[in-house]
N, C-alpha and C positions, 0 to 999 in steps of 0.2 A: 495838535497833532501828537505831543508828545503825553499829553495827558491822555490820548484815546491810546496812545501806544502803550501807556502802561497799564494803562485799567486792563487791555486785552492781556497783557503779559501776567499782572493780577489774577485776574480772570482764569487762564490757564494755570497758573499754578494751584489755584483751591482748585479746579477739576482737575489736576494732578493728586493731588494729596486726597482728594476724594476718592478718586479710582482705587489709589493706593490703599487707602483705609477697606475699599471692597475688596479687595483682595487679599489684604489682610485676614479680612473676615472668611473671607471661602477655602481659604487656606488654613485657618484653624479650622472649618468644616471639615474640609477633607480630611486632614491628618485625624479628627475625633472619629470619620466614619474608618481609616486606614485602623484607626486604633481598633474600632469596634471587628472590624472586618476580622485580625488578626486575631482579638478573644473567641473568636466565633470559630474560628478555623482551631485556633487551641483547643476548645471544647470539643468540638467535632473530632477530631483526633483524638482525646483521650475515651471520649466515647466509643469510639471503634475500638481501641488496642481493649479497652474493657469489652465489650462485647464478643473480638475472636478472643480475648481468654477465656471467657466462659466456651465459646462453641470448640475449642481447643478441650476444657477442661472435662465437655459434653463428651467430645467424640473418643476421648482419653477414656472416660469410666466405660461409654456404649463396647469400645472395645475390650477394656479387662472383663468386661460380663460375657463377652462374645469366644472369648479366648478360655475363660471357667468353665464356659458350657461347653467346647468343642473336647475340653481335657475329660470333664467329667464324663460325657458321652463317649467319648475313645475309652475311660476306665472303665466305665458299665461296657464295654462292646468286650472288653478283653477277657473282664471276668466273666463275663459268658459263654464266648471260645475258651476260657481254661477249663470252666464246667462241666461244658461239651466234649472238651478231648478228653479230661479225665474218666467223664464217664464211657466215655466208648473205649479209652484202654482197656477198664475195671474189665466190660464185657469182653473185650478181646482176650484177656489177660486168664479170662475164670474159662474158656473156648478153648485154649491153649493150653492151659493147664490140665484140664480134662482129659485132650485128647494127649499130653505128654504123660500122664496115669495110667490113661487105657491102654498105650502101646505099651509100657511099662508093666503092666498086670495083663498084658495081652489079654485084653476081655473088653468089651462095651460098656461103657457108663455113658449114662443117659444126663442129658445138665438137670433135668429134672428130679425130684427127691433127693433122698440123703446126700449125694455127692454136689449137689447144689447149694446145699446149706454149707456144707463143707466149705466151699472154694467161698462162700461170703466169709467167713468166718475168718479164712485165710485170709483176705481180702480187708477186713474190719482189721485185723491184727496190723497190717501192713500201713493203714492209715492213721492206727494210733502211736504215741508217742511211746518209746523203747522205755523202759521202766526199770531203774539199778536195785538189785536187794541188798 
């Protein structure tokens, strides 16, 4: 009896120490896949913050090109309206002129012919740059 009581007590303790050694074993498993798991997730992450930097650095250029063109289209629209208005003063200006003449010589001048060149002439003078002797 006391011989079967120790063989069983034997007995259980190597399927002690065996269990223990499995578990040993799946325990360094797991911590090698915890290990893997956490490179994995590292990589992954540096992979993103790389990736919005590029679409950061994307939508950064998309809009200075977006923002060049809206200026340059606003300067071409302005120098067009200055164009514009210059030249419809020049004509208002040469109309005015004219008829500030005519009343002044109380007489009609026609914008046509001589008094036409005239008022360009005026006109050209006023556009160029004043000139010291």
């Amino acid at each position: 009896m006391l011989a079967q009581r120790a063989e069983k007590i034997e007995g259980g303790i190597e399927r002690a120490e065996q269990i223990q050694a499995e578990a040993q074993e799946a325990l360094a498993g797991y911590t090698a896949e915890l290990s893997d798991a956490r490179g994995e997730a590292a990589r992954i992450r540096a992979q993103a913050r790389t990736q919005g930097e590029r679409i950061i650095a994307e939508l950064r250029s998309t809009a200075e090109q977006e923002r060049d063109r809206i200026i340059a289209a606003g300067n071409s629209q302005l120098q067009a309206q200055r164009a514009q208005i210059l030249a419809e003063l020049r004509a208002e200006l040469g109309t005015v002129s004219i008829d500030v003449a005519a009343r002044m010589l109380g007489e009609s001048l026609s914008a046509d012919g001589a008094y036409s060149a005239t008022v360009d002439d005026f006109l050209a003078e006023l556009k160029a740059p004043p000139t010291t002797s």
